[in-house]
C-alpha positions in Angstrom: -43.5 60.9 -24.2 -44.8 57.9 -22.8 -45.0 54.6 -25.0 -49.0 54.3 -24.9 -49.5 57.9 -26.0 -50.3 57.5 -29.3 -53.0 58.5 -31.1 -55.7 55.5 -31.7 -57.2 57.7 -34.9 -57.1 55.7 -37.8 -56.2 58.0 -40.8 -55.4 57.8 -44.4 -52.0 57.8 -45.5 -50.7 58.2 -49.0 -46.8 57.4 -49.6 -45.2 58.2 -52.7 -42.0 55.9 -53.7 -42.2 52.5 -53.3 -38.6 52.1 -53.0 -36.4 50.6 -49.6 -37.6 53.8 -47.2 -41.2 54.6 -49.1 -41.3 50.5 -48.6 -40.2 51.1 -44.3 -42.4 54.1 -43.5 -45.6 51.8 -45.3 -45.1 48.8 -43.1 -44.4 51.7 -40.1 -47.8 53.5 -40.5 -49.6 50.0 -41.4 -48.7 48.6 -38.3 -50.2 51.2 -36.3 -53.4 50.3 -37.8 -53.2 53.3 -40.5 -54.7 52.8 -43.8 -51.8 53.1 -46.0 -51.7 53.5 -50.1 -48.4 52.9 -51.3 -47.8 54.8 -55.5 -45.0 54.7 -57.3 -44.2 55.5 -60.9 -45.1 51.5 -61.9 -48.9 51.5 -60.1 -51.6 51.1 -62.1 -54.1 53.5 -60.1 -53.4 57.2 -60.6 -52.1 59.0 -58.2 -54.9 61.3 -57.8 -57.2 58.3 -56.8 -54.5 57.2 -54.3 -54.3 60.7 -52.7 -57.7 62.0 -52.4 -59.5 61.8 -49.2 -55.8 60.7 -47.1 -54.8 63.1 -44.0 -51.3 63.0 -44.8 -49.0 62.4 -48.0 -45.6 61.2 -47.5 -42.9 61.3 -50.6 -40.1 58.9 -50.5 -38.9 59.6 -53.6 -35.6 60.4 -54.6 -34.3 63.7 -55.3 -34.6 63.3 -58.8 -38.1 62.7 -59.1 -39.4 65.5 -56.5 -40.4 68.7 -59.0 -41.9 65.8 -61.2 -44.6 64.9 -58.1 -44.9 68.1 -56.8 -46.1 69.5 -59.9 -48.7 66.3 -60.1 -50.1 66.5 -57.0 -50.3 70.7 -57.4 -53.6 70.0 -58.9 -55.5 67.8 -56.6 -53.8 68.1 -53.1 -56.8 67.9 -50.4 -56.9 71.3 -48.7 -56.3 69.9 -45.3 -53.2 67.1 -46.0 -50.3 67.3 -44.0 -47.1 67.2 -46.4 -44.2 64.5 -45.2 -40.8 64.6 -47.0 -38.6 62.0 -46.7 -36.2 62.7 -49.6 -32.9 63.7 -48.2 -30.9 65.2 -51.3 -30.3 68.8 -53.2 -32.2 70.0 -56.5 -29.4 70.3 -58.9 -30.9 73.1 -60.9 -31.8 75.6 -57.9 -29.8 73.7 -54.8 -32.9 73.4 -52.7 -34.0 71.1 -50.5 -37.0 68.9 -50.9 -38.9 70.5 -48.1 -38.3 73.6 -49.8 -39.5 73.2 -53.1 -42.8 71.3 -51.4 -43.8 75.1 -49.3 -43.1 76.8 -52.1 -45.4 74.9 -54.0 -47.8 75.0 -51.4 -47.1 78.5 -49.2 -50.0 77.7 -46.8 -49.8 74.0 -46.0 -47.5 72.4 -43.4 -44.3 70.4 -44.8 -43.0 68.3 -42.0 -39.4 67.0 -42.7 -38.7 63.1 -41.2 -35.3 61.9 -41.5 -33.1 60.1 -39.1 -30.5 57.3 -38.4 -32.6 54.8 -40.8 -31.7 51.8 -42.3 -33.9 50.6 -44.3 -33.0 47.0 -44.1 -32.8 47.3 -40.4 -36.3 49.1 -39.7 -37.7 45.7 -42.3 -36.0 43.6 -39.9 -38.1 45.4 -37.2 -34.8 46.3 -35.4 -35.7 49.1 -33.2 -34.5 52.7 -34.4 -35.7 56.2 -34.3 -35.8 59.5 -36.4 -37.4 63.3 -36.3 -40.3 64.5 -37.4 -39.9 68.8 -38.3 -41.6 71.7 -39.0 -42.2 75.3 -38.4 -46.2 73.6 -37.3 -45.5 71.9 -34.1 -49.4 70.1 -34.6 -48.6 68.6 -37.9 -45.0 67.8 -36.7 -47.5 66.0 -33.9 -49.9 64.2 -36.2 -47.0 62.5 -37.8 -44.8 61.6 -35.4 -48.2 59.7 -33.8 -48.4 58.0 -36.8 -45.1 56.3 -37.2 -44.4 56.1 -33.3 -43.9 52.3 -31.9 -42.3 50.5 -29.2 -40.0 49.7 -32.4 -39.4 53.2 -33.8 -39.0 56.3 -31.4 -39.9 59.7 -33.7 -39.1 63.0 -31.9 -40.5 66.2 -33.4 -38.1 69.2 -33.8 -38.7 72.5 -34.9 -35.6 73.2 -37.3 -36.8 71.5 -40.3 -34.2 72.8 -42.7 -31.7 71.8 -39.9 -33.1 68.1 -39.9 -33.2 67.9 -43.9 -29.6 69.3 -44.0 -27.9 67.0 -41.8 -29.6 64.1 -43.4 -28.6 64.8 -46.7 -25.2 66.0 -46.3 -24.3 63.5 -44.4 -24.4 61.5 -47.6 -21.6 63.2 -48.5 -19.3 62.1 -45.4 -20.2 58.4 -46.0 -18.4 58.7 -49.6 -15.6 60.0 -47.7 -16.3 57.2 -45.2 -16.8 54.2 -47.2 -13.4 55.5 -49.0 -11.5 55.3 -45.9 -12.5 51.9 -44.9 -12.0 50.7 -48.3 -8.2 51.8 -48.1 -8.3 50.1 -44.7 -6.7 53.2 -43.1 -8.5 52.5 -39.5 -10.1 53.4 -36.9 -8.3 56.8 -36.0 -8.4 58.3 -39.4 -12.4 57.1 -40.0 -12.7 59.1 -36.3 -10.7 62.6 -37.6 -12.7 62.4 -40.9 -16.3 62.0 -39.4 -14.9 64.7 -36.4 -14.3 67.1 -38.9 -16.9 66.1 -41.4 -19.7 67.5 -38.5 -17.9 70.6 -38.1 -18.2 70.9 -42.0 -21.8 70.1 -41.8 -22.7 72.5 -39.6 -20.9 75.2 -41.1 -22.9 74.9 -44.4 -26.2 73.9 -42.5 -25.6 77.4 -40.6 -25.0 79.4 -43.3 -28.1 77.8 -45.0 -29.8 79.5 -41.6 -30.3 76.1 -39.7 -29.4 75.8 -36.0 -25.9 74.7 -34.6 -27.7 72.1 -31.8 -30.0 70.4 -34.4 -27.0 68.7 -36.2 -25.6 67.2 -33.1 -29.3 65.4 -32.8 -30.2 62.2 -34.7 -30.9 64.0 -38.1 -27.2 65.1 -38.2 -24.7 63.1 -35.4 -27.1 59.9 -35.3 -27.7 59.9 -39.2 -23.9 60.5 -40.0 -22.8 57.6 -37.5 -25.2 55.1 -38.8 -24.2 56.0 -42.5 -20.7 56.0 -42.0 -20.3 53.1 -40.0 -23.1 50.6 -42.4 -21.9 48.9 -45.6 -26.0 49.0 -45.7 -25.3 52.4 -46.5 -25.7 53.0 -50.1 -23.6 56.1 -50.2 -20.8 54.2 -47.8 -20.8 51.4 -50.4 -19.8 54.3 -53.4 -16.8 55.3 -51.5 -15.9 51.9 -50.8 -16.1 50.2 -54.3 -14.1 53.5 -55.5 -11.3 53.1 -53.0 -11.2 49.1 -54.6 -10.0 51.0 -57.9 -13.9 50.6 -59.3 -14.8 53.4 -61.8 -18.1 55.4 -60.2 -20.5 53.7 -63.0 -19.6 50.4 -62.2 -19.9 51.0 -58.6 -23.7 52.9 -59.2 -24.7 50.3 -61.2 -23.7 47.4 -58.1 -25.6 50.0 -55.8 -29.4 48.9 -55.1 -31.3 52.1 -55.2 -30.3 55.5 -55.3 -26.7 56.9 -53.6 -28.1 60.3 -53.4 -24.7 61.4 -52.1 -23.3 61.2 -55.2 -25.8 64.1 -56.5 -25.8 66.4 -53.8 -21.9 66.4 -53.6 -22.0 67.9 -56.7 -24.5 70.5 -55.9 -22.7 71.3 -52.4 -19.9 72.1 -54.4 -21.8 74.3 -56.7 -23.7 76.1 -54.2 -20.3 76.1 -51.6 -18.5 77.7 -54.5 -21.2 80.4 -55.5 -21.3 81.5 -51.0 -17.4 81.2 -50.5 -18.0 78.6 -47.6 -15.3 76.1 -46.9 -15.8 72.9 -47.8 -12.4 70.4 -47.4 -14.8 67.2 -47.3 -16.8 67.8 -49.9 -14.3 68.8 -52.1 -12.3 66.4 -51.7 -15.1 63.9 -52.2 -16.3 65.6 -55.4 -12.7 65.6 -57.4 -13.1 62.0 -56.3 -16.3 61.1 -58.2 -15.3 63.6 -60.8 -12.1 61.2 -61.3 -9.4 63.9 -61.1 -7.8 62.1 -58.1 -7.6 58.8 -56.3 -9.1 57.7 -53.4 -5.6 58.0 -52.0 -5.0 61.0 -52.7 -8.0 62.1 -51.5 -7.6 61.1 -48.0 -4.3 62.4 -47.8 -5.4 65.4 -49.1 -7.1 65.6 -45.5 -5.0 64.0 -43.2 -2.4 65.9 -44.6 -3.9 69.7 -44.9 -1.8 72.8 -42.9 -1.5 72.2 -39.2 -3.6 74.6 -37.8 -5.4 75.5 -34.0 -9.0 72.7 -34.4 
């Protein structure tokens, strides 16, 4: 795609979650000349007012507040908006993704997933950076990525959006484990076995989930999980960190700015990893971790030290 190919229409866009990312993808579609309405739970307009007559809707919400916006805007969604999720986490009551619960809210509409290697911090710096736009609808997968696209910020469009969402959000996951490792100070070569092993692990839930092998070595899944893992920006990189420093996990959430929506989904991982029979190592190992029932040592060793075995 070549840099002036983007579209000149100048649309409507709603984006739910004023947070770091909702906060990024506004100042994104604003400098391409969109009209952008930024909502979150503290505006003073309703949300219906911010929504109605915009092309597409974007949530940046975290996981926790996704069923609670869905069911709002169920009501008064325009018929032709284009649905954006950029949550990357797991319902902890039915283990679904956020693009899931979105179509099944609304069967007939397009959900396109966007998630990447994305710093928020960085992409406010206006350091340059890209991410994927999915869906099942290659034109709404289109329309979007023309919105965010810049000289700045390269979008691609893919068409395995569960794929894209998975290794987004699981990566989360890995940059507990990560953040632990560095904060023992255990180097280099461990931090490269762990995050080796932690895509393998990925992509053996994403493919039992029925997401492709090839999407996860793309920048929702490789790119995301080496940005995450390698950033003390990284909120879930700074959990495992301040736990490996002998911090309890509520006094390192409560140092965390935002949401470390790794700490969630682990738990539901677990859950739903238990419920399939797939094997998890990572994850488990990170979720006795945040449970407390071992120490970040422990947990490491636990890995570098499992039965030798053909890779």
């Amino acid at each position: 795609m070549s840099c002036h190919n983007y579209s000149n229409s100048k649309l409507s866009i709603a984006i739910i979650g004023a947070g770091a990312w909702g906060v990024s993808l506004a100042s994104l579609a604003s400098i391409n000349g969109h009209d952008v309405r930024l909502w979150s739970r503290r505006s003073p307009e309703k949300l219906e007012d911010v929504i109605n007559g915009t092309s597409i809707v974007v949530s940046a919400v975290s996981m926790s507040g996704v069923r609670t916006v869905v069911t709002q805007v169920q009501r008064f969604l325009p018929a032709h908006t284009i649905i954006v999720t950029a949550t990357k986490g797991l319902d902890p009551v039915t283990t679904d993704t956020p693009s899931q619960i979105w179509q099944a809210a609304f069967p007939q509409r397009p959900v396109v997933v966007l998630s990447g290697p994305n710093l928020s911090k960085e992409i406010q710096q206006g350091l340059p950076a890209a991410t994927v736009v999915a869906s099942s609808d290659a034109s709404a997968a289109k329309a979007v990525q023309a919105v965010f696209s810049s000289q700045q910020f390269r979008v691609y469009t893919n068409p395995d959006p569960l794929g894209v969402e998975l290794g987004g959000t699981l990566k989360n996951v890995m940059a507990i484990a990560s953040g632990t490792c560095d904060g023992l100070q255990l180097g280099t070569n461990a931090k490269a076995a762990l995050l080796t092993r932690g895509i393998t692990e990925i992509i053996r839930i994403g493919n039992h989930w029925g997401a492709k092998s090839e999407t996860f070595y793309g920048l929702s899944g490789l790119g995301d999980l080496l940005a995450t893992c390698n950033s003390s920006l990284s909120r879930n990189y700074q959990v495992g960190y301040g736990l490996a420093q002998g911090k309890t996990l509520p006094e390192v959430i409560a140092e965390v700015e935002g949401t470390a929506e790794g700490v969630n989904t682990t738990q539901v991982l677990i859950q739903r990893a238990n419920h399939l029979g797939i094997s998890v190592p990572i994850s488990y190992q990170v979720y006795r971790l945040l449970k407390g029932e071992i120490t970040p040592q422990e947990a490491l060793e636990a890995l570098m030290l499992r039965d030798i075995k053909p890779e």
